[in-house]
N, C-alpha and C positions, 0 to 999 in steps of 0.2 A: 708317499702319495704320488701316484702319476700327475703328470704335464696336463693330462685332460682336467683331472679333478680341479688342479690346481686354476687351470684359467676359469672354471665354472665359480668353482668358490670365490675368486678375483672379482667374476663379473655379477655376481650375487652381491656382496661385500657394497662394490662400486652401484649397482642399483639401488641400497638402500639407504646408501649414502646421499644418494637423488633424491628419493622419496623424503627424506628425514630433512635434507634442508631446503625443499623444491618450495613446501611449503611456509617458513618462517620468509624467505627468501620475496616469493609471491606477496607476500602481504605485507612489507616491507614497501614493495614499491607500488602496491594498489593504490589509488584514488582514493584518499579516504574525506567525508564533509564530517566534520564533529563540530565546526560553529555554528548557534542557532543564527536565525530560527529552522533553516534548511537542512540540519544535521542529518542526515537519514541514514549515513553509517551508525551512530547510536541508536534510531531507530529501527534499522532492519538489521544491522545485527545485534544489536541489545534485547531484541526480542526472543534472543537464544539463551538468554540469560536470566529472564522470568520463569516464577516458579511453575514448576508444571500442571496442570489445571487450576491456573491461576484465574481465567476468563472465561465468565459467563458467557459474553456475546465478541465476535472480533466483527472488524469492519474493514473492507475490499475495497481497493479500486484506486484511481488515480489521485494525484493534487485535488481536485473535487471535494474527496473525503478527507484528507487529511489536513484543510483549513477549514472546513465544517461540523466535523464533530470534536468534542472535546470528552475522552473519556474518564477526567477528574472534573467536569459539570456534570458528565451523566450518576458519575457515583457519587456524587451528593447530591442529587435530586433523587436517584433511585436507589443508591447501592448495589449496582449493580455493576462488576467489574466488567474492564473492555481491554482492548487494544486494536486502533488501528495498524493494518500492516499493506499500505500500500507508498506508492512509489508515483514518481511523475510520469505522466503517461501509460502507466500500468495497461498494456492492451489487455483484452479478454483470454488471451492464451495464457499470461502472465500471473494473471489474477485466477485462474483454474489451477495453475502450478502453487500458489501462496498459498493458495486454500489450502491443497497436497499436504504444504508443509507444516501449517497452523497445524491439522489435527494430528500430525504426527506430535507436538507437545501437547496440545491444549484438548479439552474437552468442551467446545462451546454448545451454549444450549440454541443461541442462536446469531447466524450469520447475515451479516448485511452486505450486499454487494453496491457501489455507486457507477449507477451503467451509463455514466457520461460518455466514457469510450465505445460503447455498443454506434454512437453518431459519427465515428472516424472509420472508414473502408480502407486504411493502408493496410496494405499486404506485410510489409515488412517495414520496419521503423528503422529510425537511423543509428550508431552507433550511441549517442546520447541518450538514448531513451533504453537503448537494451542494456549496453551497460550499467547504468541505474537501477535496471529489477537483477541482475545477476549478479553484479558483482560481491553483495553480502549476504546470496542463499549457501548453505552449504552445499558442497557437493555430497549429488544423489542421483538415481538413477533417472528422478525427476525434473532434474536437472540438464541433465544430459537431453529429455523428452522434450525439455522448454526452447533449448537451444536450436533444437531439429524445424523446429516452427518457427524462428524467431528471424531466422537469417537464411540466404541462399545456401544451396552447398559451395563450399569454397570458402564462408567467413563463418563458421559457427566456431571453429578451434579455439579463437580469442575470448569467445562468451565463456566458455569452460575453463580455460589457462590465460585470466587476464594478464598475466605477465606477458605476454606477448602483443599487446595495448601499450604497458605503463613500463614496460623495462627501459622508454627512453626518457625517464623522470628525475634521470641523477642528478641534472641541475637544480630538480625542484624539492627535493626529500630535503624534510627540515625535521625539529628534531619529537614532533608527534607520529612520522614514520617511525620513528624506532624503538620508541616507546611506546606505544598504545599498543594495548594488546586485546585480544577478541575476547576474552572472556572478563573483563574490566568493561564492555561496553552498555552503557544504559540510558533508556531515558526515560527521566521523570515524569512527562506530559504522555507517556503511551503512546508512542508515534503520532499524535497532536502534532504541528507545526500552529505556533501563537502569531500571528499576522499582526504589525501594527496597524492603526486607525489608517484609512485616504476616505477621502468623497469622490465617486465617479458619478459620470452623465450616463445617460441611457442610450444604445447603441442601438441601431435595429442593422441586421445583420442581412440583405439578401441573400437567395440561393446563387451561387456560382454558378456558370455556364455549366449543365448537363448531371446537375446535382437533383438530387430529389432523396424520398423520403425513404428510399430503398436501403436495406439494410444488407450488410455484405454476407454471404456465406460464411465466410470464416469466423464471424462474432456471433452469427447465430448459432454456426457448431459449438462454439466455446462456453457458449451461455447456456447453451443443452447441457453440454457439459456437465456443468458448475450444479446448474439444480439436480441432475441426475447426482452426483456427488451427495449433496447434502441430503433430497429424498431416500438416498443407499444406507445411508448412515442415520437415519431418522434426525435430523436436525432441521428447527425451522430456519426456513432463508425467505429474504426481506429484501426484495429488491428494491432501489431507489434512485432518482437524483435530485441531486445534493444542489442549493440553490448558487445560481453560477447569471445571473441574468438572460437566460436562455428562454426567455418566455419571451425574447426581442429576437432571438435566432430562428431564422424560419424554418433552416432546414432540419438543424437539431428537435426543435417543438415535432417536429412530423417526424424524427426517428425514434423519439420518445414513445413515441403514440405505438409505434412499431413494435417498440419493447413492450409496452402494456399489453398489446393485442399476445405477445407469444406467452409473456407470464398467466395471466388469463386462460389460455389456453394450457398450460402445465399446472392453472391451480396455484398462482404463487403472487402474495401482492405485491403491487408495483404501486409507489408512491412517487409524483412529482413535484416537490418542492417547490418548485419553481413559480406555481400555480397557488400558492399558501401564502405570501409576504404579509399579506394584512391579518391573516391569523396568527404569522409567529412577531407582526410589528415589524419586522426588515423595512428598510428605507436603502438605497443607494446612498449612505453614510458609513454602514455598516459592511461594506465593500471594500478590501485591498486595493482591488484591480476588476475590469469586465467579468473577471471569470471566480474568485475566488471572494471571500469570508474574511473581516479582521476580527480579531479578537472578540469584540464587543457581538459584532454579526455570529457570530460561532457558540455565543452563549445566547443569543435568542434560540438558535435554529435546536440546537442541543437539547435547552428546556422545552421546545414544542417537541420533538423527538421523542426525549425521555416520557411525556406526557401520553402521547401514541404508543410509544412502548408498552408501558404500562397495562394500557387499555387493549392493546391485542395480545399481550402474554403474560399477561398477569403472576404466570406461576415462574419466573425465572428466577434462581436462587439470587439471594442477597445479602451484601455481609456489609452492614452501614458502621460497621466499630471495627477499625482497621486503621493502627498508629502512623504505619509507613503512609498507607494510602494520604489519611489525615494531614500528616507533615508535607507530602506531596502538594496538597488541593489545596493548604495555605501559602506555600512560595508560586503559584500556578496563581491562586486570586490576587497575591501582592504584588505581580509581573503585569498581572490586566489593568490595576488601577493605576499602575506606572505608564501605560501604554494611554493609557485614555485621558 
């Protein structure tokens, strides 16, 4: 064998040697959350783990959505399976990507988006919040498209190869780094987050100097997006948000409107929660914090939900005798009456 071959084969050999432990390696020193209630590594990447057209309807979008709906209250009011698959702060570019990847498994009949995020105009969000929607997508080409949007040029490499984030973790890798594995990952509540009980006050929130009701480009493109997506794909999409006390937020209440006016115009409902408290009973009791749903709050909002549902899509499949589900929706009710 010539000298040439031989450094080829060398350096092939030694490249897959990279590849083969680039990865173990990587997710070893990844950030991982597995304690509730904020666990969202079981949740986004446990979601790789359900069976494949397992869900009826999935649900988008930030924190908003995922201490709002409960999708073991919706399938025992409706039987109708779900999975929230969003993240804190999920921008709209984020949430167009999740979708991407949802129906690459699932086949939903239909999708809920929570357009809390459509009232934030940041261009680019900070390491905390991108981190969070990338670190447990798999890598894909859509992946790569997320990252191009998500950060300037010069910081996207990290969003793709978080090891270059968390490689300086060695003091902190304990011993669920080295153990946990990705396909072991699940959660019970379907990326649900169960909030305990607080009582908040009511906040009325001024617009900031040179704020207004104006929506940014960049959420409007994404939101096109998104409904063009499900329109392409014949799936109903259900825009909404998720009750957050924002009917005290002035500027949010006017980009709301905003969003209603563009759904409307593509043909697509838009529902505001926020505007409903005496019809689903919400009290500022039923509140974690200003912005979010406890437990108790997340099963009013859920049952008026499911009830709406119902009544606009009547024909959504439903599978009400389902043992796992079952065993699920009893340790989920015997966590809420502990909370309460």
């Amino acid at each position: 064998m010539s000298s040439t071959k031989k450094f080829l084969l060398s350096g092939l050999a030694l490249f897959l040697l990279l590849v083969l432990t680039a990865g173990p390696i990587t997710w070893i020193f990844a950030r991982k959350s597995l304690e509730g209630p904020w666990d969202m590594t079981n949740k986004i990447g446990g979601f790789y783990n359900e069976p494949r057209g397992e869900f009826t309807a999935m649900f988008f979008g930030s924190s908003h959505i995922y201490a709002s709906l409960s999708p073991l209250e919706l399938w025992h009011e409706t039987g109708v399976k779900s999975y929230v698959f969003a993240t804190q702060l999920q921008p709209m570019w984020a949430t167009y990507t999740y979708l991407k990847e949802a129906l690459k498994y699932q086949s939903p009949q239909l999708v809920v988006v929570e357009c809390n995020m459509m009232g934030n105009n940041t261009e680019y969000h900070d390491n905390g919040v991108n981190f969070s929607y990338m670190d447990d997508l798999r890598f894909s080409l859509d992946k790569v498209a997320l990252a191009k949007v998500s950060a300037p040029k010069g910081e996207r490499a990290p969003l793709l190869w978080n090891f270059m984030m968390y490689h300086g973790r060695w003091d902190e890798l304990e011993e669920e780094d080295y153990h946990t594995r990705k396909e072991d990952l699940h959660d019970p509540y379907k990326g649900y987050v169960l909030l305990p009980g607080q009582a908040v006050r009511p906040e009325t929130i001024p617009p900031e100097e040179g704020e207004s009701g104006a929506l940014s480009e960049k959420n409007v493109y994404w939101l096109n997006r998104i409904i063009d997506l499900c329109q392409s794909r014949g799936i109903d999409l259900w825009l909404i948000k998720a009750p957050s006390n924002t009917a005290l937020e002035e500027t949010q209440r006017l980009r709301m409107e905003e969003v209603a006016r563009i759904a409307a115009e593509r043909g697509v409902p838009f529902d505001d929660f926020n505007n409903s408290y005496q019809e689903m009973g919400l009290t500022l009791d039923d509140f974690y914090d200003q912005r979010h749903l406890n437990g108790g709050g997340a099963v009013k909002f859920t049952d008026y939900f499911a009830y709406l549902m119902n009544r606009r899509y009547p024909d959504l499949f439903a599978e009400s005798e389902d043992a796992d589900w079952q065993a699920d929706y009893e340790a989920y009710a015997a966590k809420l009456a502990e909370l309460a």
